[in-house]
N, C-alpha and C positions, 0 to 999 in steps of 0.2 A: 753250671752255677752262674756262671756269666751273664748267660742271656737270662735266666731266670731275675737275676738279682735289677738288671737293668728295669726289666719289666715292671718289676715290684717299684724302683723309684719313680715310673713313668706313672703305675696306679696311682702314688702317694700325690704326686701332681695334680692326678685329674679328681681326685676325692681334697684334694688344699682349692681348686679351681672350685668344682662343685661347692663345697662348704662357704665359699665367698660370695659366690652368685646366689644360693638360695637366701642367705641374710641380706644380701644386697637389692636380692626381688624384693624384700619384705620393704628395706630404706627406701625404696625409689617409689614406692605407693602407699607410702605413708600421708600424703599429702590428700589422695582421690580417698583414701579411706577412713581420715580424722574427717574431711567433710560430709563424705556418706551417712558416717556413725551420731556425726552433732555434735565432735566434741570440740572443747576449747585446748589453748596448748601447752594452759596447765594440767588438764585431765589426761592430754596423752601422755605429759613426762608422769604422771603417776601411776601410769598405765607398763613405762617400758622400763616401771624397775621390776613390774613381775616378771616382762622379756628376761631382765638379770637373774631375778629370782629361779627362775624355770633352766635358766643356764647352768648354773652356779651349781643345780641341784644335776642337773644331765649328767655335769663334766664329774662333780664326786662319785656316781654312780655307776658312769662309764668308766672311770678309772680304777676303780675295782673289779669289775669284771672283765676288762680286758687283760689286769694280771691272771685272773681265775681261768678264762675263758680263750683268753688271744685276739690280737688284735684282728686280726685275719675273719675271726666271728664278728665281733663287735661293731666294724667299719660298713658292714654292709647293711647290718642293724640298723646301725645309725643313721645310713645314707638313705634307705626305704624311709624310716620314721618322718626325717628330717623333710624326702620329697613328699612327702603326704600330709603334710602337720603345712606345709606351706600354705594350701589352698583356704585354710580355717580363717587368718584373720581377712582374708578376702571375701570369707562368707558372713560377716561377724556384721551385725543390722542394730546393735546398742552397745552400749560401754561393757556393762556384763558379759555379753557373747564375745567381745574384741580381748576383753582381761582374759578369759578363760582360754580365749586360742593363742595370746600370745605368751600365758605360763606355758602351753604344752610344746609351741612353737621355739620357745628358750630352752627348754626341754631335750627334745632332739638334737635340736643345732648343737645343743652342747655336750651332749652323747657324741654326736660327731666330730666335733672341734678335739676334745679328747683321745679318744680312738685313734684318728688319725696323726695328730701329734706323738701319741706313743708308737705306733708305729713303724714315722719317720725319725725317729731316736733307733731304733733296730736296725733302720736300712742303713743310717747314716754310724750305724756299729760292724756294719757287714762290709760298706764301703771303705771303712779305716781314714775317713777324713772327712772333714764338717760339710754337709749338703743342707742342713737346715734351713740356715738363710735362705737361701732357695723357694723352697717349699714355700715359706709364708709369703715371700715375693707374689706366685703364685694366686696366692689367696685375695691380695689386691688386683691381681686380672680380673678373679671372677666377680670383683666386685662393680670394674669397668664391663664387661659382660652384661651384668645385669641390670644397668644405668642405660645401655645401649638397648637391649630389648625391653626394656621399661619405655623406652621415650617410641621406642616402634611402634608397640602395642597401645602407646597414648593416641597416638599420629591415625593410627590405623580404626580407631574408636572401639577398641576392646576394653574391655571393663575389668577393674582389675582380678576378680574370681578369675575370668577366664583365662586372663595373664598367668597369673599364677600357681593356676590348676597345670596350665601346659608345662609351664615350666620345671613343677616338679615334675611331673610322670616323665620330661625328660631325663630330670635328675636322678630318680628312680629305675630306669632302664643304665644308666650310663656306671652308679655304683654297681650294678647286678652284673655288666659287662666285664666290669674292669676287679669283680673281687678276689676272681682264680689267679688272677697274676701275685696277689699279696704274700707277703712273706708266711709264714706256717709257723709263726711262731709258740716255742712253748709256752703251757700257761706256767704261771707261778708255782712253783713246789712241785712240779710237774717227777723232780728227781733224777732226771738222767742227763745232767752235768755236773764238772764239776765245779770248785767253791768260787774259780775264778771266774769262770762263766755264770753263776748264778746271782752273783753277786756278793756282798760281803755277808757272811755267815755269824760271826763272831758280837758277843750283846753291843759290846762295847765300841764298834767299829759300826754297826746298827743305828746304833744313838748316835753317834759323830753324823753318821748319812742324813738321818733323823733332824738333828738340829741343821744342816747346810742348807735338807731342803727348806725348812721354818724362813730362814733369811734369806733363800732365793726367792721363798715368795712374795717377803717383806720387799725386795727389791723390786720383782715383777708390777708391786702394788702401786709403786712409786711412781716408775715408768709408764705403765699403763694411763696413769691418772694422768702423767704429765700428754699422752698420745690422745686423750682421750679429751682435756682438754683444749687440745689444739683444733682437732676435730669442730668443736661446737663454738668457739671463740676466737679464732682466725679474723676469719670471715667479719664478724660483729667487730674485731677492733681495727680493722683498718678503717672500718664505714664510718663508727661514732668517735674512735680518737683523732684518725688523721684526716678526714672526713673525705673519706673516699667515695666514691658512685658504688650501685649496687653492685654493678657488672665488675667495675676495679677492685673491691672487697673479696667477690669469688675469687682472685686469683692467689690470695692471700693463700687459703687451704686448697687450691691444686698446687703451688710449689711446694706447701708444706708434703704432700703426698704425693708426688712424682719425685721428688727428695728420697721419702722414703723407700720406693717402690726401685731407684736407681742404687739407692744402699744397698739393700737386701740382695738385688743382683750380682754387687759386689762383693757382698760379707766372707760367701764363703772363701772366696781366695784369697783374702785379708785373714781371714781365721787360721788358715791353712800354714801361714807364712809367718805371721806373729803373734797366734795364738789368742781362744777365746778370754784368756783375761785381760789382755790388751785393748778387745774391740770392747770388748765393755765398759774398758776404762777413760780409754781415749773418745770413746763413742759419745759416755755421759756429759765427759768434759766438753768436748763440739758442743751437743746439745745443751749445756748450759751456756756456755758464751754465743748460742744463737740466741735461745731465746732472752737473753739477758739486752741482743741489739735490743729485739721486738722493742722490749720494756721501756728502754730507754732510747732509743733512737729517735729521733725528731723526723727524718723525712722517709719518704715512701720507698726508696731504694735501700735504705737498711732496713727495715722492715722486711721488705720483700727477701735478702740478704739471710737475717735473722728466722724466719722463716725455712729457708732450704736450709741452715746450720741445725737447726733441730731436725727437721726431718732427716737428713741425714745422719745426725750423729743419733737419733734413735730408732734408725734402722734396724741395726745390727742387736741393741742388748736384749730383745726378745727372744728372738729364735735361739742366742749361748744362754739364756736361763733356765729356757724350759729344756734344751739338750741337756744342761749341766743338772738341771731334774732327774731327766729320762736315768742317764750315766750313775746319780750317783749311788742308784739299788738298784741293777737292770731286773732283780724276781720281782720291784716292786715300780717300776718305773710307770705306767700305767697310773699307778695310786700317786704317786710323787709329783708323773705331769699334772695332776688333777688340782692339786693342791696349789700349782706354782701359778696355774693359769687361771682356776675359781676365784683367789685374790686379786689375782692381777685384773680378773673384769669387774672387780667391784672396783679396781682403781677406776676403770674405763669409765665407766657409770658414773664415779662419784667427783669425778675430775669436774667436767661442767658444772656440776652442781655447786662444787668446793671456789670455784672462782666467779658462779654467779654469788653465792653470799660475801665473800671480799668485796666484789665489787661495792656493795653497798658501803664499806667501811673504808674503802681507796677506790680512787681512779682504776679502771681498768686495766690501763697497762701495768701498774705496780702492782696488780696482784698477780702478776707472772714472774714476780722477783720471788713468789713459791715454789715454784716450776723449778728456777734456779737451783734453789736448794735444794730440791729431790735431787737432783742430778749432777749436783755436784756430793750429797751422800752416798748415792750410787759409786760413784767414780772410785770414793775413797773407798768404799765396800767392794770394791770389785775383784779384792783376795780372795774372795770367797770360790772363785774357780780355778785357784790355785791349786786345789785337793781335788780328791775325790774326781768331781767328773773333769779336769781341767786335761784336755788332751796335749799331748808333744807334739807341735807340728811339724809337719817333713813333707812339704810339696813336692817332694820328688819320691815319696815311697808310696806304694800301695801293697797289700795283702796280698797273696797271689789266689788268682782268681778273681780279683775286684773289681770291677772296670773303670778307670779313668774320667 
């Protein structure tokens, strides 16, 4: 059981790894492929809300049949689809052809983002202590992965089809490799356990599950939005507020994301120790008094400051929302993550957009004193993993049979 169960976390890595890299292939040749296509760069953003659109619909999808079905089916599903659906917006010769591959390409991805997230709520049930963090850590390599064979395949004068033709059929070989190691889990209703293991049986204990997840995902949405616009508006307000160079702007959004990516490496042992409603709470609260320097801070050194303080403190509340998902129906967890994470990318999505229209009505930096207040609602909502999925932590216990 041991070696089995290791195995299975080592898969979840390499399909968190995979899942980054294939979306990360698609970010890093967005540039050779809006100009191939003739578009302008309002036509791609209206292009990559179908990416969400085609997600959004993946991840509900997948989260049902992976309770039905198992994740152990569904992940490899997804990881085929996912490396095959890559090569399409590389093939894509007009706006039409690019719209159509990149619903199908949101699609997948987020068949697989699901999948695997549910999962990694199993392995990290089998483990008897929080490895999630982890995981999504993970998921930020393969996005550095795929930025590094991006700029290879630039250097080297490959075009991006065939970039991204390779790289799935790698991605594709590498799910297929690693799917026998996956857990075996039961599907939903499957019948042979009991109430404790299946999760809660009773309507009314149902409903309570019911409503927790409604406002993890309301929180997910929050955070997301606030991750999401950091992502697109880092960078643009160091340049236009504090009037940075291009090259000093980029650094803006690599602290904010090596921030995070040093979090998440941390989280689990912080979770382990004081528990996921702590890191959510204490998590939010960081990241509101970072980005609250950004806002208001006058020079380049709280900036940069205010920057690692949100990365950081919103490290960790993604991976305890969507476990406290998984936890809080394990017959329906699959459907649950589905629900925590499909919001939570329309937050991703809509974050940039929600601080490009502020901006028109305030200074850039003040329209991150919205940011604040997500994250300071979070903080105070983050009772919410007091129930249901909120675990006891004991860094010094483990299941027997679990490995360390």
């Amino acid at each position: 059981m041991e070696r089995s169960l290791r195995a299975a976390r080592v898969a979840t890595y390499v399909h968190f790894v995979l899942c980054g890299t294939l979306m990360g292939a698609w970010v890093v040749h967005i540039p050779a492929i809006e100009e191939r296509v003739g578009i302008s760069h309002a036509t791609l953003g209206g292009l990559l809300v179908l990416l969400g659109l085609g997600a959004f619909t993946g991840m509900q999808v997948a989260g049902r049949l992976t309770d039905r079905l198992g994740a152990r089916v569904v992940i490899p599903v997804g990881g085929v689809l996912c490396g095959a659906a890559l090569v399409l917006p590389g093939l894509a010769r007009d706006p039409w052809t690019l719209a159509g591959a990149l619903l199908v390409f949101g699609f997948c991805n987020g068949c697989l983002d699901v999948s695997m997230n549910a999962h990694a709520v199993h392995v990290e049930k089998a483990y008897g202590r929080p490895v999630m963090s982890g995981f999504h850590a993970t998921f930020s390599v393969g996005g550095v992965l795929a930025a590094l064979v991006g700029a290879g395949a630039a250097s080297s004068g490959l075009n991006p089809a065939a970039s991204m033709a390779a790289l799935g059929v790698v991605g594709i070989v590498i799910t297929l490799a690693s799917a026998r190691a996956l857990l075996p889990t039961a599907p939903a209703g499957a019948g042979n356990g009991t109430a404790e293991e299946t999760g809660p049986s009773p309507d009314g204990t149902r409903r309570s599950a019911a409503g927790r997840v409604r406002l993890l995902a309301v929180l997910a949405l929050m955070v997301m939005l606030c991750e999401g616009a950091a992502n697109d508006w880092s960078a643009l307000h160091l340049k236009d507020v504090l009037g940075a160079s291009t090259s000093t702007a980029a650094f803006a959004y690599g602290t904010f994301a090596a921030a995070m990516t040093a979090g998440r490496l941390l989280a689990d042992r912080l979770v382990s120790r004081f528990g996921s409603m702590a890191i959510l709470r204490h998590g939010a609260a960081t990241a509101a008094a970072g980005i609250t320097l950004v806002a208001l801070g006058p020079w380049m050194w709280t900036t940069f400051a205010g920057w690692a303080l949100f990365g950081l403190g919103l490290s960790g509340c993604v991976p305890q929302l969507f476990s406290a998902a998984g936890h809080a129906d394990p017959a329906a967890a699959g459907a649950n993550v589905s629900r925590v994470a499909g919001l939570g990318y329309v937050g991703m999505l809509a974050g940039p957009a929600v601080i490009g229209w502020l901006s028109h009505l305030v200074a850039l930096n003040h329209t991150f004193i919205l940011l604040t207040l997500l994250c300071v609602t979070t903080a105070v909502a983050a009772g919410v993993l007091r129930t249901g999925s909120d675990r006891t932590p004991d860094p010094l216990a483990s299941p027997s049979g679990a490995p360390r």
